[in-house]
Steps between C-alpha positions, in 0.01 A plus 500: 500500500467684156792359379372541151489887501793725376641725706354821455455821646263799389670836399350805645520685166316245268355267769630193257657252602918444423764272586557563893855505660653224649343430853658229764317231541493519881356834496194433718208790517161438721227734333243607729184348362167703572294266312426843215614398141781765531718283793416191274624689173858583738558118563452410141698778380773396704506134469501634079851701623607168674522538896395267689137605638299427824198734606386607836149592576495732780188486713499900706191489670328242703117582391172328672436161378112630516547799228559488116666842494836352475667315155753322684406146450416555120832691474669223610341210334565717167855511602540151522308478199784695310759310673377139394447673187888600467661204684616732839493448804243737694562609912305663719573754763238704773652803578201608645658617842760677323247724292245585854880609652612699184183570305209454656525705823673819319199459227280528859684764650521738155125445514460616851721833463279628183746365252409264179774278516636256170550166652609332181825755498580321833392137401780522250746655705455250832351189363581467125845631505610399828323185687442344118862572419621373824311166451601464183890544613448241760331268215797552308420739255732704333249737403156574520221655219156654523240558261513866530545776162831623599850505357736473634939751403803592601623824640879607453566355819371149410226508706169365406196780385185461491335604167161506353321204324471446141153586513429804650130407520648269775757608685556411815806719590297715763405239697869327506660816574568452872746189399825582503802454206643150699149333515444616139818320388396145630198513299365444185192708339417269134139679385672806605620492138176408392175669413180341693306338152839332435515395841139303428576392174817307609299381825257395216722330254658277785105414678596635846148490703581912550499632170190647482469556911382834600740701605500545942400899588452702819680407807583120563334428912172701369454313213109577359372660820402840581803702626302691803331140632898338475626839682258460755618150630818662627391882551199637649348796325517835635194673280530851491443852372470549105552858412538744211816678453325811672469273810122503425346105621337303253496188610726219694719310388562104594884544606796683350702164424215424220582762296791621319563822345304628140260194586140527313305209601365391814498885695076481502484822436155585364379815400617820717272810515747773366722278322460424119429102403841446429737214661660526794898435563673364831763802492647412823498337901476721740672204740487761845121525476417218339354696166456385116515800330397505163434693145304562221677487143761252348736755483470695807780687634526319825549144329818647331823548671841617354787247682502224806765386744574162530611228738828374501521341136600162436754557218584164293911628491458522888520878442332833323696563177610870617386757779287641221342432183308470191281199439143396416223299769201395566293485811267216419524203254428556155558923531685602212789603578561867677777754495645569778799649713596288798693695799664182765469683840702511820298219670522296174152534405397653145364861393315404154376837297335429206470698107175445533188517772429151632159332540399348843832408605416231845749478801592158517542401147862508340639766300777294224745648352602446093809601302536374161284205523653414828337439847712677758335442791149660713369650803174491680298831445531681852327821423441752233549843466452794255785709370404814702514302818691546775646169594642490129721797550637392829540129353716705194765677679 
């Protein structure tokens, strides 16, 4: 099994490679395999460091035999692939049920209150970290690693942080932020260290099938189909009024859960006497009376709000660093980072005010929290308010 490699390890300052630290030889890790060039990278990596390696391919959906929306058998005959490749054994788990109980069905019911729910953020929290890393304890594994572009520290306290990867092109921090600090500390993040083009270059140099594989996108039981005809199998459409931010009616919309907020595309909005051929805006749901109400301008006012409140966060030390503070977030993947002051209210949920004006911030995605480099934790997006606004001043005493 690649007895002929040194022991290596990559350094996340240079990314080259340098005698490793001793590791025990019955250190056992199970790396979830996706069947993507980065899990396949992770088991190489790690077999380089010296543990011993097995990968688990984790089939969460259980698609029609009659569609070719879904990658799964591909995935996993590229998985295997790898594994021959490396000399590791490869198991296979459905945790199908578990993601319709702990996924699925909140991804359903998000959709059916108005909200645009993240199911990945979940995924990892339920599935990845928690029925993979309980299979791969009763396996025998000491540990577990994933292919993700995190890193992973140490507070004062000893307990494990969750930092950014390497490449910040990559990072997969927002996503994983919903895992908590004891979870974190059974697993192991290798590419984390890495940047993606050294990730395919090593894939490369060692002829795994997945080094030039494109890279999977978009949300994993919807595969290449259109969103609205997936969203329809489970939730009937409710079509409805589209109006202008005046209240005036210009046209009807298909059903509030198939938009999401500072959406462009897809409104069929054609020209509207009075109105000036520019592009229209979804700037909110009017969920009551079933209205889209839109805008005209990229910058428009109504798109722009000054802080949110958020759900109960999920903080990866199991709580929020202090009742308030400092720290910079983002409400979507790749946003750069934003400023912000974070207020932890009676209830537990979070008051988020940002420096500056925010851009078509959606209920039902997750606000994450930064300090330093480090994830602290998230919330789902609840609602969003302006500074003036009442409920902020009550929420402040």
């Amino acid at each position: 099994m690649y007895n002929h490699f040194p022991r290596l390890f990559i350094t996340a300052e240079s990314s080259v490679a340098s005698t490793a630290p001793y590791i025990p030889a019955s250190t056992r890790v199970i790396v979830g395999m996706s069947g993507g060039v980065d899990s396949s990278v992770s088991a190489l990596l790690l077999l380089q460091q010296g543990y011993q390696v097995e990968g688990l391919f984790m089939k969460n959906w259980e698609e029609d035999d009659n569609t070719d929306y879904c990658t799964a058998k591909e995935d996993y005959a590229d998985a295997q692939a790898v594994c021959d490749k490396l000399g590791i054994k490869l198991h296979a788990a459905n945790f199908a049920a578990e993601y319709w109980d702990n996924v699925f069905e909140h991804f359903l019911a998000e959709y059916k209150a108005g909200r645009t729910p993240n199911p990945d953020i979940l995924c990892n929290r339920e599935i990845k970290f928690k029925a993979f890393l309980d299979y791969a304890r009763v396996l025998g594994a000491d540990l577990i690693a994933t292919g993700h572009y995190v890193r992973r520290g140490e507070d004062s306290e000893g307990k494990t942080q969750l930092l950014r990867g390497l490449d910040n092109n990559k990072d997969q921090s927002y996503f994983l932020h919903a895992v908590g600090h004891k979870e974190l500390g059974l697993t192991l993040f290798p590419v984390g260290e890495l940047e993606k083009p050294e990730v395919r270059r090593l894939a490369e140099e060692h002829d795994l099938i997945t080094a030039k594989k494109k890279d999977s996108t978009g949300i994993c039981f919807i595969g290449e189909r259109r969103f609205t005809d997936f969203l329809k199998q489970y939730l009937p459409a409710q079509p409805g009024d589209l109006i202008t931010d005046k209240g005036e009616l210009i046209g009807q919309h298909a059903g509030l859960m198939y938009y999401t907020l500072g959406q462009r595309q897809g409104l069929g909005i054609g020209g509207v006497k009075g109105y000036p051929e520019a592009p229209w805006f979804v700037a909110a749901k009017d969920l009551d009376n079933n209205k889209l109400v839109v805008v005209q301008g990229e910058d428009h006012p109504l798109l722009f709000t000054d802080g949110l409140i958020c759900s109960l966060p999920d903080w990866v030390a199991g709580q929020a660093p202090a009742k308030s503070f400092s720290c910079t977030g983002k409400v979507r993947y790749r946003q750069e980072d934003q400023a912000c002051q974070v207020e932890v209210l009676a209830d537990g949920r979070c008051q988020v005010v940002f420096e500056q004006p925010q851009r078509a911030v959606t209920p039902g995605q997750s606000m994450v929290f930064y300090q330093d480099g480090v994830c602290l934790g998230g919330g789902v997006i609840e609602s969003t308010f302006l500074i003036e606004s009442t409920f902020l001043n009550e929420s402040s005493e």
